[in-house]
N, C-alpha and C positions, 0 to 999 in steps of 0.2 A: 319864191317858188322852190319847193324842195326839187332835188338831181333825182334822175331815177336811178332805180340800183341796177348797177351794171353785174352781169353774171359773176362776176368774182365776190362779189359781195354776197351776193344771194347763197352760192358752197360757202364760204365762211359763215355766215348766218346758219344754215342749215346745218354745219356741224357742229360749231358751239353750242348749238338748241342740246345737244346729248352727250356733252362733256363736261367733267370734272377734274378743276385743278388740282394734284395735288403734288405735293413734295414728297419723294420717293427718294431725293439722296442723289441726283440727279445736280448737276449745275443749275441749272433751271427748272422749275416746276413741270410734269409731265401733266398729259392735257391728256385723263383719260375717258374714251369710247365707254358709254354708260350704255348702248343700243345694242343690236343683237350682232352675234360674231358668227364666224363659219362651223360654231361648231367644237366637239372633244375629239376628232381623228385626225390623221398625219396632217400637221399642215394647219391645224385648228387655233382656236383662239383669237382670232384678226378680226381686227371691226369690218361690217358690215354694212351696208346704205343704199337704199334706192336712189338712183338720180337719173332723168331722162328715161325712165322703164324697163330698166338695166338693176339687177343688184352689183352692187363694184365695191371694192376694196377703199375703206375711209381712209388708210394712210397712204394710198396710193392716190386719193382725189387730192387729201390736203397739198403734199409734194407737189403735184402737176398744177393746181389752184392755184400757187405761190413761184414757182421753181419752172413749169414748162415740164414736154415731156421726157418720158425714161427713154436714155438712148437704149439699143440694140446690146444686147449682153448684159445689160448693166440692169441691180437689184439694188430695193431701199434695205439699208440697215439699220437699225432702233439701236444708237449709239446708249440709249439709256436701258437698253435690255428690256422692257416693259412690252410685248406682243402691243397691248390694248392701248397702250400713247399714240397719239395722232398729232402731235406737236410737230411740226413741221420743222423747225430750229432741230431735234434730237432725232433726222430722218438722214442718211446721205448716204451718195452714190456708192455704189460698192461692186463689186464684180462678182460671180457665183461663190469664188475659192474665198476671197477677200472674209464674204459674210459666213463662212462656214468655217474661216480659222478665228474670226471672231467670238462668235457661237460656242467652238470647243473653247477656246480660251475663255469664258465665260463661266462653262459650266466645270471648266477646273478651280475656280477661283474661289476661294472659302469664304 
């Protein structure tokens, strides 16, 4: 008799159904959100997804699907710079300042 699938399995299924691997140069292949994102204004770009009749943030599901929740002050940072990656492995904890000297260090980097 097959297991039934316990909720964690069901968001992992559910996200993989709209992801595509690809190697971006990254340590590991980026797992990116093919579905619909927030959008071109401040803030825009980030995947997308209904879950529970809720639209919610896919790299904020994968995290918490895997990982538990975001403490209090603390933001995900896309170690692999990719908005649209939802790989959970290239997501980690970061503090507001943390992900925004990030961020500039980033966007000075040739």
């Amino acid at each position: 008799m097959n297991a039934p699938l316990i909720r964690r399995d069901i968001i992992r299924a559910k996200i993989a159904a709209r992801v595509e691997v690809v190697d971006l140069g990254f340590d590991t292949p980026c797992h990116i959100w093919t579905g619909p994102d927030s959008g071109n204004g401040r803030g825009g770009g980030y995947p997308r997804m209904h879950l529970d009749g809720q639209t919610v943030a896919v790299h904020l599901v994968a995290w918490t699907n895997e990982h538990g929740f975001i403490p209090g002050k603390k933001q995900l940072d896309h170690k692999c710079r990719h908005r649209r990656c939802v790989n959970h492995e290239h997501l980690e904890l970061v503090t507001h300042k943390q992900n925004q000297k990030r961020r500039d260090q980033a966007r000075r980097a040739p």
